[in-house]
C-alpha positions as CSV (number, residue, x, y, z in Angstrom):
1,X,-12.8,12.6,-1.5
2,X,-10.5,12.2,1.1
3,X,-9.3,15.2,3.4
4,X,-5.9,16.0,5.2
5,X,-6.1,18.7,7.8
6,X,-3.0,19.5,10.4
7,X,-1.7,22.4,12.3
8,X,-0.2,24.0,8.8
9,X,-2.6,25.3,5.3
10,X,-1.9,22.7,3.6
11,X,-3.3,23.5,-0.6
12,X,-5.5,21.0,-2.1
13,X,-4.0,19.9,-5.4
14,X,-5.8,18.2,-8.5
15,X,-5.3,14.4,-8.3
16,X,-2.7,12.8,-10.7
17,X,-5.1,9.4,-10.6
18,X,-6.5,9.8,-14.2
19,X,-3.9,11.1,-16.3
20,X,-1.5,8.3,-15.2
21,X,-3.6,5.7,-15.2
22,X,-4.6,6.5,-18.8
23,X,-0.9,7.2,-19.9
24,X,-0.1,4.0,-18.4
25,X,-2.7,1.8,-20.0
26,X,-1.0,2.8,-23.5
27,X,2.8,2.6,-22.3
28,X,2.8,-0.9,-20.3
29,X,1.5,-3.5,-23.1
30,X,3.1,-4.3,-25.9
31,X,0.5,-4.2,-29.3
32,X,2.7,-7.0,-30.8
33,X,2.0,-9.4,-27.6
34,X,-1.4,-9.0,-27.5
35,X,-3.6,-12.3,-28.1
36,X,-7.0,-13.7,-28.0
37,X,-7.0,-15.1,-24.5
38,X,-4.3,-15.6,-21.9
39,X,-4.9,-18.3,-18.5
40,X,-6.1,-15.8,-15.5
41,X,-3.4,-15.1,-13.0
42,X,-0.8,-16.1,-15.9
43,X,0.9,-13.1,-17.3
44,X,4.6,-12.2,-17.0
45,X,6.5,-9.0,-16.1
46,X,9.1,-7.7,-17.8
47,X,12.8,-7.8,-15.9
48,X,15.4,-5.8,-18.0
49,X,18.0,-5.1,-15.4
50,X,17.5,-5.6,-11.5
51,X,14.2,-5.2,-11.1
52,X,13.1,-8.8,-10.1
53,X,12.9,-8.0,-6.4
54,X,10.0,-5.6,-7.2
55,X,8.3,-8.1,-9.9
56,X,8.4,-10.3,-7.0
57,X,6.3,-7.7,-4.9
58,X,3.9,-7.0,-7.7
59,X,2.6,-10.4,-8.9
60,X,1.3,-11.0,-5.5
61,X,0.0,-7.7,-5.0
62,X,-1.9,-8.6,-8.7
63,X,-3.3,-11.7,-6.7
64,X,-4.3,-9.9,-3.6
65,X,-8.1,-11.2,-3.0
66,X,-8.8,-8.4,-1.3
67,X,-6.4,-5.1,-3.0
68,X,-6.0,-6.7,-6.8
69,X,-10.0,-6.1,-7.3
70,X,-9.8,-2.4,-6.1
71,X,-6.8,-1.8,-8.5
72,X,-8.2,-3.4,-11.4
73,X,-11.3,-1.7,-11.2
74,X,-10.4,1.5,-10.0
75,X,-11.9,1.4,-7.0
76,X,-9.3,3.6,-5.0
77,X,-9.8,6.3,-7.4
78,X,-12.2,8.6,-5.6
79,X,-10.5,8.1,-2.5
80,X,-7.4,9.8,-3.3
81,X,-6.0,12.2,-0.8
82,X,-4.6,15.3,-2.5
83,X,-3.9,17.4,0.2
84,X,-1.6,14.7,2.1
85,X,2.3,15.8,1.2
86,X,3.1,12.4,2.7
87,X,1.0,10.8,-0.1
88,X,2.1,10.6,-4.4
89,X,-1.6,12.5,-4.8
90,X,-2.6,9.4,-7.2
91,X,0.3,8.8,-9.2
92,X,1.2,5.5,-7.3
93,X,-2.5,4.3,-7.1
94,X,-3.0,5.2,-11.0
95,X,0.0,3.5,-12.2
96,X,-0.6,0.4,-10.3
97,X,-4.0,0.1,-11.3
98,X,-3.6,1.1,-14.6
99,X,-0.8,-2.7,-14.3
100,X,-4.0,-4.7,-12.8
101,X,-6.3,-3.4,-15.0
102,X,-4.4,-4.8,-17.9
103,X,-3.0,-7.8,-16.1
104,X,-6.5,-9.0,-15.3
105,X,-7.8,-8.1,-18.7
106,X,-6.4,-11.6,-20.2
107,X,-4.9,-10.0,-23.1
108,X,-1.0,-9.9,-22.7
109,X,1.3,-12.6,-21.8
110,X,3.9,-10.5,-20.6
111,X,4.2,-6.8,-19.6
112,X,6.5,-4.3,-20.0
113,X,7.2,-2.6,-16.1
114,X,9.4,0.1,-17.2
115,X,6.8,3.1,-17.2
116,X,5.6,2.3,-13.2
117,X,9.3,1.8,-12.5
118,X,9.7,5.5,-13.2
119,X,7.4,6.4,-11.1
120,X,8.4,3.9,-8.3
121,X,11.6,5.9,-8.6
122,X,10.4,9.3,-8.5
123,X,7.3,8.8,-6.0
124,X,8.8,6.2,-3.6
125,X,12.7,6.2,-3.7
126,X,15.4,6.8,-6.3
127,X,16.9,3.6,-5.9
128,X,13.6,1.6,-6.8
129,X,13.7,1.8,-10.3
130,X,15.3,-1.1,-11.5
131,X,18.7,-0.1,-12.1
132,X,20.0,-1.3,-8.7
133,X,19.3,-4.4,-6.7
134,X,17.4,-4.3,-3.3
135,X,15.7,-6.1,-0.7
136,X,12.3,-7.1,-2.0
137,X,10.3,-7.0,1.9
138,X,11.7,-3.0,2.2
139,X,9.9,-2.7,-1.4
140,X,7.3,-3.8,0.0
141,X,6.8,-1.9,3.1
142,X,7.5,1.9,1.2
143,X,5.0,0.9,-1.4
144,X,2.4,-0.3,1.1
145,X,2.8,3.1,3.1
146,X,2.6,5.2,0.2
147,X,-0.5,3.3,-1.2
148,X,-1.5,4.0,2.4
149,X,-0.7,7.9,2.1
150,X,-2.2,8.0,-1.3
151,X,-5.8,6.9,0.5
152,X,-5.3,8.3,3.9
153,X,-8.9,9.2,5.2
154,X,-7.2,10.7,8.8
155,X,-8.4,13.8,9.9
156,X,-5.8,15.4,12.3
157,X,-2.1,15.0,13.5
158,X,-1.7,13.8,16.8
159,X,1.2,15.1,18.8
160,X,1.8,12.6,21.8
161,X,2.9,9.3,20.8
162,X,0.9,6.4,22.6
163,X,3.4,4.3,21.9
164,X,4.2,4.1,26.1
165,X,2.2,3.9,28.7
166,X,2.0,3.0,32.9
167,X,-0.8,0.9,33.5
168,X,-1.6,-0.1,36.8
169,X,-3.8,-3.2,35.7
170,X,-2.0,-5.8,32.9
171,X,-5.7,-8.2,32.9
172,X,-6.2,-8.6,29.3
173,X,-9.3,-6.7,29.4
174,X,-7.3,-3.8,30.1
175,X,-4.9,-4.0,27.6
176,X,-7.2,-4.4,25.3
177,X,-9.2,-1.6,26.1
178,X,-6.2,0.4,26.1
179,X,-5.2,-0.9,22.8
180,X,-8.1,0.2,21.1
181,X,-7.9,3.9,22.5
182,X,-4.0,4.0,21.0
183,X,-5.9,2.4,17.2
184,X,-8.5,4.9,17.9
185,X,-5.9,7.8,18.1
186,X,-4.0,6.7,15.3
187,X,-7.0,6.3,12.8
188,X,-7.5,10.2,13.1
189,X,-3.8,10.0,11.9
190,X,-3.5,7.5,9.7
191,X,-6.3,5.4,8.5
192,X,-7.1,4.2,4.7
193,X,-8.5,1.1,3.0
194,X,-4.7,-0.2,2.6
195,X,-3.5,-0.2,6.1
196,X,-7.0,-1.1,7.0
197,X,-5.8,-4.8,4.9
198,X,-2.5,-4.5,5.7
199,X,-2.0,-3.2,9.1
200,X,-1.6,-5.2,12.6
201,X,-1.1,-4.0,16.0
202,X,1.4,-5.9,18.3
203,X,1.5,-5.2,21.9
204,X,4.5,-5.3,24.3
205,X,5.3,-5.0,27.8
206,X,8.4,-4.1,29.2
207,X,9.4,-3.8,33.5
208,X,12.1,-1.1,34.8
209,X,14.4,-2.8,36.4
210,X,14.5,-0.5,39.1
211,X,11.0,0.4,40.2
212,X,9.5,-2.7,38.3
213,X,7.0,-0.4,36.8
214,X,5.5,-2.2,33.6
215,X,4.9,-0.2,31.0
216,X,2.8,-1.3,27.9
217,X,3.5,-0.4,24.3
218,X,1.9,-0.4,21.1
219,X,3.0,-0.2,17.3
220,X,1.5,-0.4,14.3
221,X,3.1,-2.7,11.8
222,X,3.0,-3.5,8.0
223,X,2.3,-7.0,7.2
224,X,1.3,-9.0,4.2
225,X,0.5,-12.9,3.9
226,X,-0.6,-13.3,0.6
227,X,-2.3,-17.1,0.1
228,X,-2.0,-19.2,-2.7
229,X,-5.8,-19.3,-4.3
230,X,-7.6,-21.0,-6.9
231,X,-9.1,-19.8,-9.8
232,X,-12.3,-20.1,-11.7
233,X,-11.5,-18.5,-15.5
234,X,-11.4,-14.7,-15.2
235,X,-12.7,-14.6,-11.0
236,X,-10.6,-14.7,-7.2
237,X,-11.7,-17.1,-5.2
């Protein structure tokens, strides 16, 4: 089990992982749908208002190689951080495994998104829950870093931002060695199996115009390229 320690007492609280997940594997799927055998990879989700730009988000998260697997199984389960405030303590983890558990289970041709979209609302932002339209890639991003929050494994804030610094020497061997001291800082902030999948580090480098001092910068950024893959009945390739 995870731990989050900062400069405040911060209470653990009992994680909210099981008791969704099991009240979302009876409110998703729909009895009356349910057949013998539907094609891997091939079941719907259901769009009643304007949810489609988050349906778009969460059939490729369901055919995520690498994240799908650790939903469906409930692999994230004991890795819930309940003393994070940032985090949902479990209820966005739950919910969306309790969807890839029963997407990957072959059962249902389509199913019904309302229950998560409650929780999308509550958890992640008001105006994610399908009643209003919005930009599918900012979806994307909040749920990522809540997932993120949800599994955070860091250890202690860090008050200076590393964002900016003077380096005398720009060789690449430099930069690079500088770059992994700013990842090294931040992974006692914020590290977890998401942003470990989803998480790049760009570099940039900026010159005053008056002194010509270059400064170096890093940032951590979301991203996520989700290929196209093939399918043997029932397994990722």
């Amino acid at each position: 089990m995870s731990e989050y320690c900062s400069s405040q007492n911060i209470q653990v609280w009992p994680s909210k992982f099981d008791d969704v997940f099991e009240k979302n594997i009876q409110d998703i799927p729909d009895p009356l749908l349910e057949v013998k055998r539907v094609e891997p990879g091939k079941t719907g989700l259901s769009n009643s208002t304007n949810n489609c730009f988050i349906n778009c988000v969460l059939q490729p998260i369901m055919h995520s190689p690498q994240l799908a697997p650790l939903l469906h199984t409930k692999a994230l389960r004991n890795y819930i951080n309940t003393s994070n405030i940032r985090g949902t303590r479990g209820s966005l983890t739950g919910c969306l495994s309790a969807l890839a558990n029963l997407y990957w289970c072959c059962k249902y041709p389509v199913l019904n998104v309302e229950p998560i979209l409650t929780i999308f609302a509550t958890e992640i932002r008001e105006d994610f829950g399908g009643e209003t339209e919005n930009d599918a890639h900012e979806f994307l991003w909040h749920l990522l870093n809540k997932l993120g929050e949800d599994t955070n494994r860091g250890l202690y804030e860090i008050n200076s931002n590393y964002s900016k610094r003077s380096l005398n020497d720009l060789e690449n061997a430099t930069i690079i060695l500088h770059g992994n001291t700013y990842m090294n800082e931040q992974r006692r902030y914020s590290s977890s199996i998401i942003t470990d999948l989803f998480t790049l580090v760009s570099c940039s480098i900026t010159t005053c115009t008056n002194c010509q001092q270059k400064t170096v910068g890093f940032e951590q950024q979301r991203i996520a390229i989700i290929v196209i893959i093939t399918f043997h009945f029932g397994n990722f390739i």
